[in-house]
N, C-alpha and C positions, 0 to 999 in steps of 0.2 A: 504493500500500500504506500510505504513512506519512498519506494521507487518508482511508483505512478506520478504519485504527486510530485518529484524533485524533476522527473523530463516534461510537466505541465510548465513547472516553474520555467524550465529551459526554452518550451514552445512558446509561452508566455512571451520573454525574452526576444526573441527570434522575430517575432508580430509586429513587437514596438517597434525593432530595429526595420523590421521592414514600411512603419506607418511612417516613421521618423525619415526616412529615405527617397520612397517611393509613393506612390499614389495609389496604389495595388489595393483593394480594400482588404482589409481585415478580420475577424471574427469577431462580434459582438461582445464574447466571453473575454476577449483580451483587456487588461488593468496596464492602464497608462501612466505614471507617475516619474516625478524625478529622480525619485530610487530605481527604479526597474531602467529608465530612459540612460542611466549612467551605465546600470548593469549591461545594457542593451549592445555597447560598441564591443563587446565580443565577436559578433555576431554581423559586423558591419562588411566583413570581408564577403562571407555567404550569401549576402543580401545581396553585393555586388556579382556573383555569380550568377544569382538567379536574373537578376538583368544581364549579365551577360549571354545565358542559356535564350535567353529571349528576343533578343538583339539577332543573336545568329541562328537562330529560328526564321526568323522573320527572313534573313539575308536570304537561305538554304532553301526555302519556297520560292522567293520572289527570281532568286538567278536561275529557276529552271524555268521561268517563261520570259523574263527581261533579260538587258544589258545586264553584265557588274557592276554598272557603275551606277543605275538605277535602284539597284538590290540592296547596294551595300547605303544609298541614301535613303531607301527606307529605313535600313536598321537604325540608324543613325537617328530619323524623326522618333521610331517606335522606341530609343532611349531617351529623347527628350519626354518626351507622351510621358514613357511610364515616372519618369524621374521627378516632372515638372521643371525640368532644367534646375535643377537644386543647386548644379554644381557650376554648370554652367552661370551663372546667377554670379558665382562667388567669385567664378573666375575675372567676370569683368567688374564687380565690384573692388576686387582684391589691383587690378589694373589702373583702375580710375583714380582711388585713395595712393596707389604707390607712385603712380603720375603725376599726380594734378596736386599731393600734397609736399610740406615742406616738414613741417615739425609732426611728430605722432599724432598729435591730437587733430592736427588736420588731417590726417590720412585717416586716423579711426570716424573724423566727422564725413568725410567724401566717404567711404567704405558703407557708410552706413545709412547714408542718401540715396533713393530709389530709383533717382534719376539717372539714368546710362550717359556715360559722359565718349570724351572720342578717344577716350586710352580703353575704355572698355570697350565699345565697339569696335578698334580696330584688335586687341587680340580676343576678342571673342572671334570675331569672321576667318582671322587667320588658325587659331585653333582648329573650327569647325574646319575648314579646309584643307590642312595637311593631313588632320585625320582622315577624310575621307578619300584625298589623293594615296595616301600610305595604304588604306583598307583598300580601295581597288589596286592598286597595284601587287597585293596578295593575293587578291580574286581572280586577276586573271593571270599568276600565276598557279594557285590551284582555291578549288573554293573552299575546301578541306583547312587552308594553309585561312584564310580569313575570319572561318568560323574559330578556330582554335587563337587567332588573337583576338577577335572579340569575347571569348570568354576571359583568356586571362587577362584583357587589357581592364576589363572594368570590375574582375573580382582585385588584383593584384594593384595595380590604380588605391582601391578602396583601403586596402593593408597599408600601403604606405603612407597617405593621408590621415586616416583614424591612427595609424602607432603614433602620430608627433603630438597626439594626447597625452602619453604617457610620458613626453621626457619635456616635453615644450609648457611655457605660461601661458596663462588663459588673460588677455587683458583687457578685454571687455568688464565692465562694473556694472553697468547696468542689466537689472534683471530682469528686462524684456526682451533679451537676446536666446533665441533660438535654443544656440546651444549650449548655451552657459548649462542645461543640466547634467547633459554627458561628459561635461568634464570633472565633476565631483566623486567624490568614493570611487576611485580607480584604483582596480586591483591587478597584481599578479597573474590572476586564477585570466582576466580578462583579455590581458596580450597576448598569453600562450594560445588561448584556444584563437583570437584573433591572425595571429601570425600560424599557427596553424591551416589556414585554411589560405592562405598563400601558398604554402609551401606544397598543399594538397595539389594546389594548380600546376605549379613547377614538376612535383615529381609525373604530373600525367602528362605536362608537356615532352618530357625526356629529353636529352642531346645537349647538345651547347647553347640551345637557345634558353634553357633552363638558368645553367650556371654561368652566362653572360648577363640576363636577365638578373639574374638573386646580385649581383654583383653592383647593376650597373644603378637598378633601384637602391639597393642600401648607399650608394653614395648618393646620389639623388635625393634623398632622403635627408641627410647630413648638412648636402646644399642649400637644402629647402627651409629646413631648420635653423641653419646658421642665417641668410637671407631673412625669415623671419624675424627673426630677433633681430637682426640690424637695422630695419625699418621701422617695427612698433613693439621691439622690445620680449616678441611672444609669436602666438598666433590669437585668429578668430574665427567664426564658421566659414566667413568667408575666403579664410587665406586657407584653409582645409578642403575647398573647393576649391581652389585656385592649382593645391596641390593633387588632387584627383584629376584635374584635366590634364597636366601637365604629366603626371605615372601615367596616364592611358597613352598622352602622344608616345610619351618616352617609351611605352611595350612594346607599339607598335615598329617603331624604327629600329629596335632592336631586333624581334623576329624576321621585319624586311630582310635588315642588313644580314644577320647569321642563319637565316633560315631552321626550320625548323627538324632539320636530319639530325 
């Protein structure tokens, strides 16, 4: 009984991480709270798999009656769809604030303004495009070869993004911020299972593109981190956005480049 209840407890967990992410609905039965939503980035990388599974769902239908190059830009929309552009969102906020600001405090006030400015417009458009240049040029070398980076570009993406939780500041103060709950009560128990399911990705990819990959992200990581804190001292949801888009370009040029043998 008390191991029914503890994999509720986990499904539980798993729900929020996917309400907190995606727009995917959820079960009625699922308990939302700032405890559970903390507990919840375990869980952040799997979440990103299941959009990834569905991305290249989408792709793997659509290139057996279109182009590649139309296939892989559905996948693309059907990640925006299910995401609401979450991260997208972050990336050109995170662009705007590091642009158009001088001191932290303007960069957290620009970051945090709704308004799209033209540091985020222009790397949002360029994001969106290299990725999708990068993705067809896997497709039409095999489709096999694009499905397998869209999974692990937006589970493995997600790993990198959600760990800078665990070593980076949180420098938002105000308590109307998004994420300010999943950075509270961070455990242990939560990056193992979290980097867990990156590595589940890596050992299915096999090859070099694995351990190019595990390699190229963990410095990337480092960068990203170091980069943060020199700007505003930390991170925010939206500099963890900014860093998800950025591990997905990053997969994808990786696997182009080494290929997946």
């Amino acid at each position: 009984m008390s191991g029914d209840i503890k994999w509720l407890r986990q499904l539980n967990l798993f729900f929020v991480a996917m309400s907190f992410f995606t727009r995917i609905p959820v079960p009625s039965w699922v308990v939302v709270d700032n405890d559970r939503l903390s507990k919840a980035s375990r869980y952040f990388g799997i979440v990103g798999l299941v959009i990834g599974l569905m991305c290249a769902s989408v792709f793997w239908l659509a290139q057996l009656i279109l182009p590649a190059s139309i296939a892989i830009l559905l996948a693309m929309v059907a990640g925006v769809i299910v995401t609401g552009a979450f991260h997208e969102d972050g990336l050109a906020d995170t662009a705007d604030g590091f642009g158009g600001g001088h001191t932290v405090e303007d960069k957290l006030r620009i970051m945090k303004d709704s308004q799209l400015g033209s540091y985020g417009a222009l790397s949002l458009g360029l994001v969106l495009l290299l990725k999708w240049q990068l993705l067809v040029e896997l497709a039409l070398y095999s489709p096999m070869a694009a499905v397998s980076a869209l999974i692990a570009g937006h589970t493995l993406s997600r790993v990198v993004a959600s760990s800078l939780i665990f070593s980076e500041q949180y420098v938002r103060e105000d308590a109307t911020s998004k994420a300010k709950p999943i950075v509270q009560g961070q455990h242990l128990n939560d990056l193992f299972i979290l980097i867990a399911s990156g590595i589940f990705v890596l050992l299915w990819l096999n090859g070099v593109a694995a351990f190019v990959l595990f390699i190229t992200l963990w410095l990337l990581r480092i960068l990203l981190g170091g980069f943060f804190r020199k700007q505003i001292g930390g991170y925010t949801g939206d500099t963890l956005g900014a860093a998800q888009q950025i591990s997905e370009v990053c997969c994808y040029l990786v696997i182009l480049a080494v290929g997946l043998s």
